[in-house]
C-alpha positions as CSV (number, residue, x, y, z in Angstrom):
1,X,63.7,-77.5,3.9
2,X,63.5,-81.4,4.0
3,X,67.6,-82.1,4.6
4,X,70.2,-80.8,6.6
5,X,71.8,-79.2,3.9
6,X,68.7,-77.2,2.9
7,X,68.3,-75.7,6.4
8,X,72.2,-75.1,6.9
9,X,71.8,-73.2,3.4
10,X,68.7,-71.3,4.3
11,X,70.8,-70.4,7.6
12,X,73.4,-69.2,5.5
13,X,71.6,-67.2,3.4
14,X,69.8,-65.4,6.6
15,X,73.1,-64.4,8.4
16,X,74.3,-63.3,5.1
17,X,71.5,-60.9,5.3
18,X,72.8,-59.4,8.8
19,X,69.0,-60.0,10.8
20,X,70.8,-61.6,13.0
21,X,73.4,-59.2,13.8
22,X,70.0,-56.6,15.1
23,X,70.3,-56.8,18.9
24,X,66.3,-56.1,19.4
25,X,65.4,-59.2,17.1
26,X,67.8,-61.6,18.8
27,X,66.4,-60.1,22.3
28,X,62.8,-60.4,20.9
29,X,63.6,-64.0,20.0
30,X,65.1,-64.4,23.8
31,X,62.4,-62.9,25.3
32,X,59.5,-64.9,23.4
33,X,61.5,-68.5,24.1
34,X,61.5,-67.5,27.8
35,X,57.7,-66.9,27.4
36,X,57.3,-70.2,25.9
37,X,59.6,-72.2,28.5
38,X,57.5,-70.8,31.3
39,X,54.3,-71.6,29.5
40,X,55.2,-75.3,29.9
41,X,57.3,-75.6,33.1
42,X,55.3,-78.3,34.2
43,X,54.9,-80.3,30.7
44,X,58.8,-80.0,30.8
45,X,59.3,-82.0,34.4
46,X,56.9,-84.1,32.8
47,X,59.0,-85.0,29.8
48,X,62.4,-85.5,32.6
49,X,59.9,-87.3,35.0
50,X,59.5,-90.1,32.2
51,X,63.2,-90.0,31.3
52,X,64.9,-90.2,34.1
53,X,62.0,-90.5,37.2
54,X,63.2,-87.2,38.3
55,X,61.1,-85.6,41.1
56,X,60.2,-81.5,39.9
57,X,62.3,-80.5,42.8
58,X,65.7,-82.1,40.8
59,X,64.4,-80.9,37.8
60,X,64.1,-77.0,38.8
61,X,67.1,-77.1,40.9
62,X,69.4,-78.5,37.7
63,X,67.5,-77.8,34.8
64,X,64.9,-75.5,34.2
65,X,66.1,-72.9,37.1
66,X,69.2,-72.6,35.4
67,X,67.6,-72.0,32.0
68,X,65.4,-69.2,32.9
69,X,68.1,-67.4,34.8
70,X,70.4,-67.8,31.9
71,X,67.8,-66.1,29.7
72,X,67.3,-63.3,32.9
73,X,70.8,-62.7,32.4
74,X,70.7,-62.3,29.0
75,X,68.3,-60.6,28.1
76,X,69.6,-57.9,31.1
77,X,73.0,-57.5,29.8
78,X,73.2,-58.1,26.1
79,X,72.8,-54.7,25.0
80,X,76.2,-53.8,27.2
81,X,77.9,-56.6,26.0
82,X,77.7,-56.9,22.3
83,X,79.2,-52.9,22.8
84,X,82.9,-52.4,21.2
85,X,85.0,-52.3,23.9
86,X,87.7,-49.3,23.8
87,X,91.2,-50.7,24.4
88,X,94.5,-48.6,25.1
89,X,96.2,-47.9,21.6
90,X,99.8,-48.6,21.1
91,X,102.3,-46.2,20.0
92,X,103.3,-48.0,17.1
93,X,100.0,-47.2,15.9
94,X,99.9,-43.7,16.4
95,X,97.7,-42.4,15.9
96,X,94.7,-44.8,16.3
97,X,92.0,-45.5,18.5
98,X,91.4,-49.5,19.0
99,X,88.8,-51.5,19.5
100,X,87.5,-55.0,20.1
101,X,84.4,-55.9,18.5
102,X,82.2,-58.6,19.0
103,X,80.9,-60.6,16.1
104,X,78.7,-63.8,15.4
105,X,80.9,-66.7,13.7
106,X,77.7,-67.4,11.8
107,X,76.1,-71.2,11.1
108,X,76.4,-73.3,14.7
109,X,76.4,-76.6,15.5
110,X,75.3,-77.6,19.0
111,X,75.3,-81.8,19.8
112,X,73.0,-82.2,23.2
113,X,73.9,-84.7,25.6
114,X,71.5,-87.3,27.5
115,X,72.2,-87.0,31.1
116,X,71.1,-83.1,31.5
117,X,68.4,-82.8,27.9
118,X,66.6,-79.6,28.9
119,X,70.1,-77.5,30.5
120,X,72.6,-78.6,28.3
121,X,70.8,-78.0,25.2
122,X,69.0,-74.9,25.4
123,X,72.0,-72.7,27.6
124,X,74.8,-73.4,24.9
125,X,71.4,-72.6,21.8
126,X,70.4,-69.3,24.3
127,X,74.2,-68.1,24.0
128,X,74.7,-68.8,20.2
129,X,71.4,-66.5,19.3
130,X,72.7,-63.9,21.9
131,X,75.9,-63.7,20.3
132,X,74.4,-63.2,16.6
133,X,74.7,-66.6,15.6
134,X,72.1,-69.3,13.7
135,X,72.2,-72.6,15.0
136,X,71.0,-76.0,14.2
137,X,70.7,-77.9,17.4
138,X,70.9,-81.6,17.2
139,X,69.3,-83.2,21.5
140,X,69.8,-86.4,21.9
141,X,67.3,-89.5,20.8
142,X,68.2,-91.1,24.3
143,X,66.1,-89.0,26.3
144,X,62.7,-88.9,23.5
145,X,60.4,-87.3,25.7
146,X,62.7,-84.8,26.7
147,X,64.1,-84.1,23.4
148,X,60.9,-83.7,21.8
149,X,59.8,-81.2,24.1
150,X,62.8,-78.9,22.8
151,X,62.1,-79.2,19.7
152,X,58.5,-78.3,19.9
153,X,59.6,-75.2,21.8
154,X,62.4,-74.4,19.7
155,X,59.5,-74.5,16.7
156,X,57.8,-72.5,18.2
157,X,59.6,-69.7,19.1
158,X,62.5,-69.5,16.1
159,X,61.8,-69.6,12.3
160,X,64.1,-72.6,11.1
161,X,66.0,-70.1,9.1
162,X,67.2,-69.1,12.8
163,X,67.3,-72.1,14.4
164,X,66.1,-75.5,14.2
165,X,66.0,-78.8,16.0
166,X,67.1,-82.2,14.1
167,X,66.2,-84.8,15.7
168,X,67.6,-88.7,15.1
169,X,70.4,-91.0,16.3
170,X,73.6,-91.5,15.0
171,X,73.0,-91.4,11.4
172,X,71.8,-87.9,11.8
173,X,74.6,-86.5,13.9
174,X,76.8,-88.5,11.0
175,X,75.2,-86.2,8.3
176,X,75.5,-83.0,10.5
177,X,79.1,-83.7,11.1
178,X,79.7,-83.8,7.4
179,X,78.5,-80.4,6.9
180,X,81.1,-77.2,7.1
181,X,80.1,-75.2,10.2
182,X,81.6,-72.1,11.5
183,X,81.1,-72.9,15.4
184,X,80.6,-76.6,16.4
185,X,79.4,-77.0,20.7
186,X,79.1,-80.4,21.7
187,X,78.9,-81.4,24.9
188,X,79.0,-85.7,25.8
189,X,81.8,-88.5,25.9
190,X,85.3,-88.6,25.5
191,X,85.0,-91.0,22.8
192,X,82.3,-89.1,20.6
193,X,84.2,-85.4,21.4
194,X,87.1,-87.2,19.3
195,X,85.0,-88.2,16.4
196,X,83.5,-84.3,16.5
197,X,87.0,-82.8,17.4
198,X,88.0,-84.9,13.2
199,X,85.0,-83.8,11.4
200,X,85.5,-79.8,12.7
201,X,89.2,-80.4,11.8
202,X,88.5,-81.2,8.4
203,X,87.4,-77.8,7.6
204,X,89.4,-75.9,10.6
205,X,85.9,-75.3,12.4
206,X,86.4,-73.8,15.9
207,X,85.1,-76.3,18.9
208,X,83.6,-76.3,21.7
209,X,84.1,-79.8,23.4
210,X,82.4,-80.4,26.8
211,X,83.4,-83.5,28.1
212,X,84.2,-85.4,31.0
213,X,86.3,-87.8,32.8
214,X,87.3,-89.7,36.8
215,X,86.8,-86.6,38.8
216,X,88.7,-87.1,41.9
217,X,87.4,-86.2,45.3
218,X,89.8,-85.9,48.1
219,X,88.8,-86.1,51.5
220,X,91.2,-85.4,54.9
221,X,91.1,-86.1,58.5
222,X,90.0,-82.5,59.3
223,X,86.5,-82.2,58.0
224,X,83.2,-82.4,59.7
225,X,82.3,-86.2,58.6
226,X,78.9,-85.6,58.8
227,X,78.3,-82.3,56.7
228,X,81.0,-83.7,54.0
229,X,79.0,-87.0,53.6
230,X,75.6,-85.0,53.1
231,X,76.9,-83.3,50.5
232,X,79.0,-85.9,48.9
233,X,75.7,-87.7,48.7
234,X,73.9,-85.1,47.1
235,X,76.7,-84.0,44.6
236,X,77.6,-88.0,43.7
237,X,73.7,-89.2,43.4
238,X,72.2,-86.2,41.7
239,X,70.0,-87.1,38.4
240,X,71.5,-90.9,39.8
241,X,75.0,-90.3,39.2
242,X,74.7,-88.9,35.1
243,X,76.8,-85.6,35.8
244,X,79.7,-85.0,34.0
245,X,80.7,-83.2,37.0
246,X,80.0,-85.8,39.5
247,X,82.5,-87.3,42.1
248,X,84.0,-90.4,40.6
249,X,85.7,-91.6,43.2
250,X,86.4,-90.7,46.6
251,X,90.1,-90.6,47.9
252,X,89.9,-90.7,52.0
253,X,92.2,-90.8,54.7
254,X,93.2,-94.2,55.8
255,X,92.5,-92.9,59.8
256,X,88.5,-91.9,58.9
257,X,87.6,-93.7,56.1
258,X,85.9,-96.6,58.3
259,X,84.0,-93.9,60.3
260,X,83.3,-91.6,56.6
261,X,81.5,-95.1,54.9
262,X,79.2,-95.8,58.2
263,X,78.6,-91.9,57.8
264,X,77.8,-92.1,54.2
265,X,75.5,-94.8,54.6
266,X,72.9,-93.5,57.2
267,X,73.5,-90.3,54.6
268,X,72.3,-92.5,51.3
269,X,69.6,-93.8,53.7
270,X,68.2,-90.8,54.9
271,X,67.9,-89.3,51.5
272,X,66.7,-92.2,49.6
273,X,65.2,-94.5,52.3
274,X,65.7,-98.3,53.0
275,X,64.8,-99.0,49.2
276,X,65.5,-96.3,46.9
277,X,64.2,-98.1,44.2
278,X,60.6,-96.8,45.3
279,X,62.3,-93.1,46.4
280,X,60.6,-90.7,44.8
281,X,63.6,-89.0,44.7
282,X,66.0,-91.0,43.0
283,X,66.4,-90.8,38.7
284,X,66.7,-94.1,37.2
285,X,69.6,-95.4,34.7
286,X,68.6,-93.8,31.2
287,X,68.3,-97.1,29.6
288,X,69.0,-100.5,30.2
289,X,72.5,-100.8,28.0
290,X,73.9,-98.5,30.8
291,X,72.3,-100.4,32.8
292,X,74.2,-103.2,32.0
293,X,77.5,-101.5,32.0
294,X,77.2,-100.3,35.2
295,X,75.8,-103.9,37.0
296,X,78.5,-105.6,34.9
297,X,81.4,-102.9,36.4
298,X,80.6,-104.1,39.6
299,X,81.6,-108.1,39.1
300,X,85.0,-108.6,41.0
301,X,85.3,-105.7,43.5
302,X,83.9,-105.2,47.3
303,X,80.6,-103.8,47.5
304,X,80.4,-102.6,50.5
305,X,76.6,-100.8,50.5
306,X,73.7,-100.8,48.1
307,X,74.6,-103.1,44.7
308,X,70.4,-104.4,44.4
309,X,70.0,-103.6,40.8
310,X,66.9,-104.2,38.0
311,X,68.5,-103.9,34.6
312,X,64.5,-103.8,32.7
313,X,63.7,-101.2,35.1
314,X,67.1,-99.1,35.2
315,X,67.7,-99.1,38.0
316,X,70.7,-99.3,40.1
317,X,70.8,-98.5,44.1
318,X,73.1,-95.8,45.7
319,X,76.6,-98.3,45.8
320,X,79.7,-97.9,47.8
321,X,82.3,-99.9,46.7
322,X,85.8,-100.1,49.0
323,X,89.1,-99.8,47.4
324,X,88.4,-101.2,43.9
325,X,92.0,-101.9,41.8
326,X,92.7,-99.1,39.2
327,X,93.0,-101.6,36.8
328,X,89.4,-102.6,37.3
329,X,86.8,-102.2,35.1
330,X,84.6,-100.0,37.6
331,X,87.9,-97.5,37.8
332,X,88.8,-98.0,33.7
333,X,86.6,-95.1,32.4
334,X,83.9,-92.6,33.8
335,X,81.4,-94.2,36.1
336,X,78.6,-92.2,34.8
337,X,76.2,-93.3,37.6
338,X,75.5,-94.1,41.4
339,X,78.2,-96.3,42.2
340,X,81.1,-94.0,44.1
341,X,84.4,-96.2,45.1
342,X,86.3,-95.3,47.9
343,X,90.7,-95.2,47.9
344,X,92.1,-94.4,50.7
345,X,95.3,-92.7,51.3
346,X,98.4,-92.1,54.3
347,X,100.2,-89.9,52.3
348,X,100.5,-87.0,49.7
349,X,102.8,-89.1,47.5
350,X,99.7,-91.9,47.6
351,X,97.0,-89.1,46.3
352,X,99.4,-88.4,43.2
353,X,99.4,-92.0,42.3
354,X,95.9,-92.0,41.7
355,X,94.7,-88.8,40.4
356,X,97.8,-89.2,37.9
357,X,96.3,-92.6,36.7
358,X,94.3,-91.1,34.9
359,X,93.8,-88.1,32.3
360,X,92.8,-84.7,33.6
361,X,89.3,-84.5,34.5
362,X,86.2,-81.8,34.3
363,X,86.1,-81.4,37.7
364,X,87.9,-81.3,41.0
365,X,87.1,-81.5,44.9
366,X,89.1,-81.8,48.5
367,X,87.2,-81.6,51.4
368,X,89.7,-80.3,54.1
369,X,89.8,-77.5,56.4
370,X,93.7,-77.3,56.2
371,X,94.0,-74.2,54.3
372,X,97.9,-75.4,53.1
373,X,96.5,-78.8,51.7
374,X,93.8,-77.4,49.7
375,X,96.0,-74.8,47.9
376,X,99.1,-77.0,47.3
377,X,96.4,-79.8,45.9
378,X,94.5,-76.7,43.9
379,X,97.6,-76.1,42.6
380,X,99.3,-79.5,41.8
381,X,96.5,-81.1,39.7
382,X,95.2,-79.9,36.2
383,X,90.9,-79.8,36.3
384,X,88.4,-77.9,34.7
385,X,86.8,-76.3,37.8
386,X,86.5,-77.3,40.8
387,X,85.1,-76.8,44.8
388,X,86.5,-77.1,48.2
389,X,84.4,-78.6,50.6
390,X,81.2,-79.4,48.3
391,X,80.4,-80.8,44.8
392,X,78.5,-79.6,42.1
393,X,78.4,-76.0,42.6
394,X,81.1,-74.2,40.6
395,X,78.0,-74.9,37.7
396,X,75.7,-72.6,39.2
397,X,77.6,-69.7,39.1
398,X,77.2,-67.7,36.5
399,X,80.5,-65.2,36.8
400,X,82.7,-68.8,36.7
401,X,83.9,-70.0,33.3
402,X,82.4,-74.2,32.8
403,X,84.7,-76.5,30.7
404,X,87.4,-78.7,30.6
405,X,91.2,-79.4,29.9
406,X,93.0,-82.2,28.2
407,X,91.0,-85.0,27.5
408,X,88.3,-83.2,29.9
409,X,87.7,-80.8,26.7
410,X,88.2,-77.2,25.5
411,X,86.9,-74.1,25.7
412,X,84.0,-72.9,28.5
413,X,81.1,-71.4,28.9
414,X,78.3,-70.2,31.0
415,X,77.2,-66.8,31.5
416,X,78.8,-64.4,29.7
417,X,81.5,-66.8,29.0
418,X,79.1,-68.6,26.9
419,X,78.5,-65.2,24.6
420,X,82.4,-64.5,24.6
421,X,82.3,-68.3,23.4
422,X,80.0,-67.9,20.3
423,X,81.9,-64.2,19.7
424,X,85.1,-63.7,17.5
425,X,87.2,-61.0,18.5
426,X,87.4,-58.3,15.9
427,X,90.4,-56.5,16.4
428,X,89.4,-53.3,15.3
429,X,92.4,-50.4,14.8
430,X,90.5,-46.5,13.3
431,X,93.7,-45.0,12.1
432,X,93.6,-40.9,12.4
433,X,94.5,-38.8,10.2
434,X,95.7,-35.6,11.4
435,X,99.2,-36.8,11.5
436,X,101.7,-39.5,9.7
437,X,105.3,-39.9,11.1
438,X,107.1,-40.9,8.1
439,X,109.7,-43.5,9.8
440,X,107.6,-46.4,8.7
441,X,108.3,-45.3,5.0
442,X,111.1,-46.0,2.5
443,X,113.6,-44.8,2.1
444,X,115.2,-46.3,4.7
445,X,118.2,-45.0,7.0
446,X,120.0,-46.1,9.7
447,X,118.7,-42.9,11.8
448,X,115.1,-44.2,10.9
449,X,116.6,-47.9,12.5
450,X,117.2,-46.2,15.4
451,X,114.1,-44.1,16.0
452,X,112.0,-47.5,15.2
453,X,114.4,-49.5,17.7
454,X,113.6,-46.7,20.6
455,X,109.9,-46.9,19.2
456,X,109.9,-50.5,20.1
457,X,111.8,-50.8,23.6
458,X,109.8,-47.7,25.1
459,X,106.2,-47.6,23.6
460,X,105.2,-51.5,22.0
């Protein structure tokens, strides 16, 4: 298997043979890649160490954690889930007993992003085995170190008639594209989900696009400035601003927003020090063209904190930049790193202008203790997901379907949402045979109109 079309034909031919519709061997597989994660926990904050400069701390917290207790869940609950599930029978069908069953699509296609290599690789590969399926996973060749590690796991765990890793840059992910899938998961840019979104099109494959966008986060007169900045800070600066889910931009009322930036700078300080170039604790850019892209988004607006930058060593300090036109550059696309611009607003009217500037994003926050502004703004926006009074952590819970809307993406997953994902429905009717009203047969009458009409109204 030298070529993408060997190992998608190989792939083919092993679902074909239904081994991966037995439940033990995909929770033997499950089991054994846990085994091997854990056998190289710290060779894996290694790999995100050189990457990004995470500390192991980031890395557990927002990768590797959330792997292993995706795998914990599992490998706890797969036998219950991949059971029919009984559902109430319709009159019309009398008499029947109905069923959903849940089946593998077959050959998947999961694209990896950079910013998260280890999470947002393996959880959408752990959920596609689960669920039946094979899968050819394709990390990204931004984050080498990172994405080599995967591979060498993912060969050592799964026979490449199961799953495989392919790695290469756009060329590769070209050819893969080209190839007729029955599930396609990517997860990365707006731009890139559109070129996926064409080639699954082509031949009617269903999607999974994880994407992203200028998250909003709203923040009102009534909060504790203090607690709100701390965790503003953490949310926004996390893995140095590369979350999909990150604050974009914060929307602040007019009367505390002097107050919230002195606040947020003793915040960025505190966790990062006077230089956080040298902070162990703060990721770097990934590479120096988003480096660039970043520095260059600041020319022409008001930095008000941070803005010391070293394109060869990608970096870019915690930057606060006051009320920045939306027709900048900085507020044009997804920031995609630690520079967080601050609006501010008098009224509701004022918050609409902005958020509907743009299209509708992953995520969503509002930091308020005014229980009738946080569920008229819950309701009057469309988002993916969202938290009141903290960022971030609508991901880390399991129960809570992750994904987009719009140009945000489609579908979800995460948890049991992420089998349900990689699962058709079968809709599954066993007809009995102990009885067979005959007003479904020809000839017809209008008596047999009738009965069918009550049929209908009382019992569909």
């Amino acid at each position: 298997m030298n070529n993408i079309s060997d190992i998608l034909s190989a792939q083919k031919t092993l679902f074909r043979s239904q081994k991966t519709k037995d439940v033990a061997y995909r929770l033997q597989l499950l089991k054994t890649l846990k085994t091997e994660i854990i056998s190289k926990e710290q060779a894996i904050y290694d790999a995100l160490k050189k990457d990004f400069n995470k500390s192991d701390f980031e890395s557990f917290i927002s990768e590797y954690g959330l792997v292993i207790s995706e795998l914990d869940l599992v490998t706890n609950n797969l036998n219950k889930w991949v059971k029919p599930k009984r559902i109430k029978s319709s009159m019309l069908t009398f008499p029947s007993k109905d069923y959903i069953y849940k089946a593998a699509y077959g050959n998947v296609l999961v694209i990896g992003p950079w910013n998260y290599p280890f999470l947002l690789t393996l959880e959408p590969l752990i959920m596609a085995i689960a669920a039946g399926n094979t899968v050819v996973l394709k990390p990204s060749e931004l984050t080498k170190n990172t994405s080599k590690l995967v591979s060498e796991i993912i060969e050592n765990v799964f026979p490449k008639e199961v799953a495989v890793s392919v790695q290469g840059g756009i060329d590769v992910a070209t050819e893969l594209l080209t190839q007729k899938w029955d599930y396609i998961f990517f997860t990365g840019s707006v731009p890139v989900g559109k070129i996926v979104a064409k080639a699954a099109a082509k031949h009617l494959t269903p999607v999974t696009l994880e994407l992203g966008g200028k998250t909003p986060c709203i923040v009102d007169d009534t909060v504790d400035l203090k607690l709100s900045a701390r965790r503003i800070v953490w949310g926004k600066f996390l893995n140095g601003g590369q979350t999909c889910i990150a604050a974009d931009y914060l929307i602040v009322k007019e009367s505390i927003k002097e107050a919230f930036i002195e606040i947020l700078k003793k915040e960025i300080i505190r966790a990062y020090g006077e230089t956080p170039k040298h902070s162990k604790d703060f990721p770097k850019v990934i590479n120096t063209r988003n480096t660039e892209r970043l520095v260059n988004s600041l020319e022409n607006v008001n930095v008000i904190f941070g803005g010391d930058f070293d394109i060869d060593a990608c970096y870019i300090a915690p930057t606060l930049v006051d009320e920045p036109g939306l027709d900048s550059s900085l507020m044009s696309d997804e920031i995609f790193g630690p520079i967080l611009p601050i609006l501010s607003y008098k009224t509701d009217e004022e918050i609409e202008n902005i958020i509907w500037n743009f299209e509708k994003p992953l995520a969503f926050y509002v930091f308020s203790n005014n229980k009738s502004f946080v569920e008229k703004t819950l309701n009057k926006f469309e988002f993916g997901g969202g938290v009141v009074n903290d960022l971030l952590i609508h991901f880390g819970n399991h129960r809570l379907p992750f994904g987009g809307v719009g140009a945000s993406g489609m579908g979800a997953y995460h948890g049991k949402h992420g089998f349900d994902t990689f699962s058709h429905n079968k809709a599954i009717v066993k007809r009995g045979n102990w009885t067979d009203p005959p007003v479904r047969y020809a000839p017809y009458n209008k008596k047999k109109l009738n009965i069918l009409k009550k049929m209908f109204r009382w019992f569909g």
